[in-house]
N, C-alpha and C positions, 0 to 999 in steps of 0.2 A: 570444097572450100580450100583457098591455098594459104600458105604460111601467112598472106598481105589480110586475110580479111577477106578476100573477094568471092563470093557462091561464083562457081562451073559447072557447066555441062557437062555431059558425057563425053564432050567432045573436048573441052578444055575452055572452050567460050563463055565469056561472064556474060550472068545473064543480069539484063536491064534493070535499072533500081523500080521497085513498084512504085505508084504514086503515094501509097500509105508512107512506105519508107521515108522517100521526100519530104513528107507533110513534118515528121517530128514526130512526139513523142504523143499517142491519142489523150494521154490525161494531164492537165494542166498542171497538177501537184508537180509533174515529171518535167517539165521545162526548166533548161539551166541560162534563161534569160535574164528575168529579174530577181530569180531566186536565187542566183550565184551559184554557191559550192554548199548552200546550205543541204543540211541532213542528205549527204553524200558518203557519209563513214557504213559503211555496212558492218563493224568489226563483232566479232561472236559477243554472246552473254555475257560471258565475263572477261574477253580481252578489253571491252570495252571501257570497263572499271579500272583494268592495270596500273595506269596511270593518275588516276582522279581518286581512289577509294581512301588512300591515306588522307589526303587534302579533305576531301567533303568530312569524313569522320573529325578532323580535329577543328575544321571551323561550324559542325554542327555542333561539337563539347562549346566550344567558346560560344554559339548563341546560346543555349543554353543554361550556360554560365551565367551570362553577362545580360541577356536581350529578353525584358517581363514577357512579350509575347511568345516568344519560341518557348519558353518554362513553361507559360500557361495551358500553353495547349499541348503540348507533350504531356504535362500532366493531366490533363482533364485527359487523354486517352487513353495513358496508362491507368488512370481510375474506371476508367470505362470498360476496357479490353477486360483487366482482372478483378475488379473489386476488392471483396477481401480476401475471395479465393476462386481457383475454379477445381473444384475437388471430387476424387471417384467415387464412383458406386456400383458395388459389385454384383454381377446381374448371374446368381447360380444358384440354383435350383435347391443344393444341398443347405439350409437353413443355418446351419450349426459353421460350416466352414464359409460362409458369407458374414456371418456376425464376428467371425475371430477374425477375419481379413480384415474387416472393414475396421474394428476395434483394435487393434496392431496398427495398422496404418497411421489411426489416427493419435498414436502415443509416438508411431517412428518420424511423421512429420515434421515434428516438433525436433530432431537429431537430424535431419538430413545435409542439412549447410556446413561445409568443410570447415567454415571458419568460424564456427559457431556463433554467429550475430543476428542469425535470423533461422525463421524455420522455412518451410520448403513452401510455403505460399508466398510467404516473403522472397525467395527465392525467383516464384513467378513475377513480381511485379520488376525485379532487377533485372531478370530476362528483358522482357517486354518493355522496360525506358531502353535500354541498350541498344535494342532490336532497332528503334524508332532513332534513336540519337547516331548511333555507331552504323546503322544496317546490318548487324550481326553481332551474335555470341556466340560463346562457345562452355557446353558445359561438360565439363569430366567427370564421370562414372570410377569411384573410390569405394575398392575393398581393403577395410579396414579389419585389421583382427580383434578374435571375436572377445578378447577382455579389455579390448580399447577404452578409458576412460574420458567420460565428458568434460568438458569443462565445468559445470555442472556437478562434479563428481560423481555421477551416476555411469552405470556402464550402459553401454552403448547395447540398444534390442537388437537392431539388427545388422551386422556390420558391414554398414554400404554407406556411402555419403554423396553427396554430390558438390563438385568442385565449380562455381563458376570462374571462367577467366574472358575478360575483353578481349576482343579480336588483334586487338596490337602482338597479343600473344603468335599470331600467324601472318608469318611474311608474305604480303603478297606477291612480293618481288622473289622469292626464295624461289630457283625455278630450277632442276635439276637431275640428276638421276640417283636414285637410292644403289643400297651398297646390295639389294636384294634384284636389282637391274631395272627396278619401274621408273616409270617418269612420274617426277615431281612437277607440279603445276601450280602456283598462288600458295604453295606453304603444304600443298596436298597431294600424298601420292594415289596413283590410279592402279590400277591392276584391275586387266581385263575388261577399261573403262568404267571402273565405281572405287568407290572412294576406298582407299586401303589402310592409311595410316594419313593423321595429321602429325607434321613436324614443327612443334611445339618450342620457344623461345621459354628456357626452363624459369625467367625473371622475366616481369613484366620491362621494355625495352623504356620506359620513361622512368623506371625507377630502379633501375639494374647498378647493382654494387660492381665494383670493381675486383671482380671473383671470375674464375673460369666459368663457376656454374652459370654462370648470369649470361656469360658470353657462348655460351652453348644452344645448340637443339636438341628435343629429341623426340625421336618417332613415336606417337603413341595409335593406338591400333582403332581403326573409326568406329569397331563395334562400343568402347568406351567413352568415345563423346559424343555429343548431342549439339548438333548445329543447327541454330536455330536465326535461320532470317526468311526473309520472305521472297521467293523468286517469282519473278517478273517476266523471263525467260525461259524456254526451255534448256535445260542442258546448264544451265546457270549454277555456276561453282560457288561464287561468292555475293557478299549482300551489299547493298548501299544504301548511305543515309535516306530517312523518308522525308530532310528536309532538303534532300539534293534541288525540288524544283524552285524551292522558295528562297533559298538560302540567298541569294543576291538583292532579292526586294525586301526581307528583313534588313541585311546589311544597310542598303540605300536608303530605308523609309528612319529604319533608328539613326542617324547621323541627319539624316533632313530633318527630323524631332528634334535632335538635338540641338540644330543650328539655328529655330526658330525660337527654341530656349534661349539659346546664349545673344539671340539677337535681342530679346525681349529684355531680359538684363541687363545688357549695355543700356539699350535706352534706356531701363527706367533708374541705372544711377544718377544720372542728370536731373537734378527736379527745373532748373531753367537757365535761363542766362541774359547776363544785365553786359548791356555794349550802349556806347555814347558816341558823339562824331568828333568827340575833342578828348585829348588823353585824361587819366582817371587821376588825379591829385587830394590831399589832404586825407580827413578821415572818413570813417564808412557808420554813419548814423542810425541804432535802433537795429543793428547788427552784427555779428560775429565774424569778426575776419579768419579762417581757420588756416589759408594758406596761400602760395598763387600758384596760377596757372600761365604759364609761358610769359609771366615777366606781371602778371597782372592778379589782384589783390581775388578772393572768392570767397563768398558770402554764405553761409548757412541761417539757413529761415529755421527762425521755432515759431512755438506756438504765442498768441498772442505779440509778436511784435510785430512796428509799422515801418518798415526800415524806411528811411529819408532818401531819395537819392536827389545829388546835383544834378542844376538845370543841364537838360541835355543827355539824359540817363532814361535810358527806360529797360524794364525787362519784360523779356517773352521766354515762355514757360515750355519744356521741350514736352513734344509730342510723342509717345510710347505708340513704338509700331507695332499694329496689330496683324494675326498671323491673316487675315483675311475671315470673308466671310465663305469660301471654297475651300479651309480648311481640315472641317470637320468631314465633310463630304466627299473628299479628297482622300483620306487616309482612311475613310469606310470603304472607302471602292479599292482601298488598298488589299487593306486587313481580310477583305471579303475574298478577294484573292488567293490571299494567303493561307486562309482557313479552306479552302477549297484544294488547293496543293497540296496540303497536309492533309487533310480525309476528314477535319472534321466542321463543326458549325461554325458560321460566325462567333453566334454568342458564346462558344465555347472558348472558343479563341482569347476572344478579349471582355467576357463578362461582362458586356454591355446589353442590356436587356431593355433598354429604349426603345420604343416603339413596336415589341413584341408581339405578336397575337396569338390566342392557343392553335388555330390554325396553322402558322406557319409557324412554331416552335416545334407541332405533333409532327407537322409534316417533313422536317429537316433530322427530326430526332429517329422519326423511322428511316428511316435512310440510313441514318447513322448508327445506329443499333445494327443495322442489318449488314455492314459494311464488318462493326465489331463481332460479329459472329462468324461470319465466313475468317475472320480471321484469327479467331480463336476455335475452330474446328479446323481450319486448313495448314496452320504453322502453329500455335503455341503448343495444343496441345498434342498436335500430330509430330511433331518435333521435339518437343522438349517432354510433357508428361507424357506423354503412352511409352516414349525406349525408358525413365525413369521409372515408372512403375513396375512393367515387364522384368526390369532388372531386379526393383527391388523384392518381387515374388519370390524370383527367382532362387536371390541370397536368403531369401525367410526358411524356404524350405528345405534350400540345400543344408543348410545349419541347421537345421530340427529347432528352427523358434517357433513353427507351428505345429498346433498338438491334434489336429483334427483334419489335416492334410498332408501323409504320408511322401519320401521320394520318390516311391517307385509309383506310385500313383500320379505325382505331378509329371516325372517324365513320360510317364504311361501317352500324358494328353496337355502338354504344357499351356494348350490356348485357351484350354476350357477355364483356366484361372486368368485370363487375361479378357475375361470378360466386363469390363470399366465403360460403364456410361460416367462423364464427363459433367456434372452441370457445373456451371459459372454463377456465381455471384447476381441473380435478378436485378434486372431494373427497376427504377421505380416507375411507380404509374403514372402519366401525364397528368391525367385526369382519373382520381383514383375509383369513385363513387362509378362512373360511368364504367373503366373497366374492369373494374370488379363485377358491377351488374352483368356485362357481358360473357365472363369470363363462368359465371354460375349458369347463364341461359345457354352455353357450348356446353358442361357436364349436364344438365338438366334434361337435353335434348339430345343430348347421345354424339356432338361433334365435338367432344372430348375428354379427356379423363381426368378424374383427382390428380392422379399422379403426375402426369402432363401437366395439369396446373400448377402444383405442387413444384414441379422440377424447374417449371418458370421461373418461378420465384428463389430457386439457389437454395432449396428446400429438400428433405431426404421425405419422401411419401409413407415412409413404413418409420421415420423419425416421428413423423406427424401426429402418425394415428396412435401411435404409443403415448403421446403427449394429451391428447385428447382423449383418452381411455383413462390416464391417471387423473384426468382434471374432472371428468365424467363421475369418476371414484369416490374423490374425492371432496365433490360437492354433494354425490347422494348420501356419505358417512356421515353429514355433516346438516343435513335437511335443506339442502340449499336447493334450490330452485333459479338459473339464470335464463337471460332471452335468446343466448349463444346455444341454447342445447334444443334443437331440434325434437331429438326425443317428446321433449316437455313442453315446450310453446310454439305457437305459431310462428310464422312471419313478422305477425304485425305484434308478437308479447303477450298475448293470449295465452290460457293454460290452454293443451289439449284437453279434448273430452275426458278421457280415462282419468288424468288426472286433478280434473275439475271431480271427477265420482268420489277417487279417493281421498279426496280433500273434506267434502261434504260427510262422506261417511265419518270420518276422525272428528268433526265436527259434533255430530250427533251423538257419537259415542261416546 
């Protein structure tokens, strides 16, 4: 081939264009006839963003803000994604150092938020709107020392924290070379292609005082934060809003609501209007003259009066225009849309439960569940709680807050304490009676376990059965007999045998 494009021979002779050549391109998608220049950008994962990701970020905050539907359903998914937690459980063998982990944890929870207004669940769900609204967070990993006091006035168990900061915090634009020689990319520097350091804007840039610090960066080390969006690409450095595909049909649909509002209103100021073919003289009988209009007297009707008008007078009463009868249907086929854009239901959307059926409610919600799982195993907590937790082991033991898991034992085998099964926050049951039933005929028949059920439900399995052991206890101290207790009754509230015997006997004696 030579410099022009042209395939040669051996000889230097171009060879003949094939007939394929000629024809174009074999697949239709690939024709630049009627489809112009459309989706002709091939630019990488994230140069593609360069330019857009500030923009969509702050007019995703202002729908948000401002637009009932983009709030509504942002929040129905951030209740969906986290509930009220999605929380560990630590899966080791040694009884004694899984009870202190898990019980430690769940006092350090409650201390982990840098800014002390929330605890680290709460933490998840300000990830998780951010993630959705912004396309990305970022959270900082904080050692604090170890007589740190709370706000609270308590000292602090274990002294680690976790810092969130919104991505405004990282320029995307900041593109350059570190003073250690790496190249910086979107606010990120690389070394040896992964991530080395984020350069960090020390004041948030929308609310920065007029201080050097504020006007500063600085490099903080990647092993310390936790980026948390969701990639769509491979090799994908940074995130973008989840309302990037919708953002322009919320924009167009709220303003066309609004202008059938505002049209509604004009007209219905006018209750009518009185016109004659000869000018309007003298007075206005059995009515209220309140003012005129462009040179001419106007009347206000109350209730019970008959107003008089002069021969030659009549009125017609103004017609309130209506939005039509393709209105309703019109902004369904919108919002349906839109809710699909966004990842989740209609009715989720816009809480219109009209015409429902459990069929297609069951059938949209699995989907939708299955949707919020993959993404809370694939990003929240692969991203944000597993390097979070990891760390905060890490600092429990290094500091001797645990008394039943040694250092040299932890470095011994650091992963064997890094074994966290994840459950989330359960859903509810569609149809509770039915999967319930079903849910006992999979442990009944051996196609699944208590615990698997259990953990469905955002339930700790060895929480359970201690709960049921004290209530078990506590009803026999007590001579109680319930229909909940298996032990004792049937199915159907029946005493078992045995204790139909002992019953009879106490009877007789």
């Amino acid at each position: 081939m030579n410099s022009s494009g042209i395939i040669l021979d051996h000889t230097g002779t171009p060879f003949p264009p094939s007939s394929s050549m000629e024809a174009g391109p074999s697949y239709e998608g690939a024709t630049t006839g009627r489809l112009g220049e459309w989706g002709l950008n091939i630019g990488g994962p994230t140069n593609t963003l360069y330019n857009s990701i500030t923009t969509l970020r702050g007019r995703s905050r202002d729908a948000y803000r401002n637009n009932p539907l983009a709030r509504g359903g942002i929040d129905s998914f951030v209740s969906n994604l986290v509930g009220t937690d999605i929380s560990p459980r630590w899966q080791l063998d040694n009884a004694e150092q899984k009870e202190e982990l898990q019980e430690l944890w769940n006092y350090s929870a409650a201390e982990m938020d840098f800014y002390g207004t929330t605890d680290f669940y709460g933490q998840e769900e300000a990830v998780c709107r951010s993630m959705i609204t912004d396309g990305e967070v970022l959270g900082r990993m904080v050692d604090v020392p170890n007589d740190y006091i709370l706000p609270s006035g308590d000292k602090i168990l274990v002294p680690m924290q976790v810092q969130l900061l919104e991505a405004d915090h990282l320029d995307p634009a900041y593109n350059d070379i570190s003073p250690s020689g790496n190249e910086i990319r979107y606010g990120i520097e690389w070394k040896n292609s992964r991530r080395h350091a984020y350069w960090l804007e020390q004041e948030h840039p929308g609310e920065a005082f007029l201080t050097g610090k504020s006007m500063s960066r600085v490099p903080v080390p990647a092993k310390d934060i936790t980026h948390v969006f969701r990639p769509l690409r491979p090799g994908q450095a940074r995130g973008a809003s989840w309302l990037s595909p919708v953002l322009v049909k919320l924009r167009e649909i709220d303003l066309y609501d609004d202008a059938e509002v505002v049209r509604k209103k004009a007209a219905a100021l006018w209750g009518g209007f009185v016109y004659s073919d000869a000018p309007i003289h003298g007075r206005n009988v059995g009515a209220q003259v309140t003012g005129t209009n462009n040179g001419q007297q106007s009347i206000r009707l109350e209730p019970g009066t008959f107003p008089v008008l002069k021969n030659g007078m009549k009125v017609e009463f103004s017609k309130t225009a209506d939005v039509g009868n393709n209105y309703r249907d019109f902004l369904r086929v919108q919002f349906s849309m839109i809710a699909r854009g966004l990842g989740i239901t209609y009715e989720q959307l816009t809480g219109d439960l009209a015409g429902v059926t459990f069929s297609s409610i069951r059938a949209g919600l699995i989907e939708f569940r299955r949707l919020c799982e993959t993404i809370q195993h694939r990003t929240i907590i692969f991203q944000f709680c597993r390097p979070v937790v990891n760390r905060w082991i890490r600092t429990a033991v290094l500091n001797r807050v645990t008394t039943t898991i040694s250092i040299k034992e932890y470095l011994a085998n650091p992963r064997r304490f890094q074994q966290v099964e994840w459950q989330a926050d359960g859903f509810d049951y569609v149809d509770p009676v039915k999967d319930r039933i079903a849910d006992a005929l999979d442990v009944r028949h051996g196609f699944n376990s208590r615990t698997a059920i259990v953990s469905k439900r955002g339930r700790d399995s060895e929480r359970v059965d201690k709960e049921n052991k004290a209530d078990s206890d506590r009803a026999e101290s007590h001579g109680l007999v319930y229909d909940s207790d298996p032990g004792q009754t049937t199915q159907s509230g029946a005493l078992q045998k045995v204790e139909e015997v002992t019953i009879a006997n106490s009877i007789k004696d």
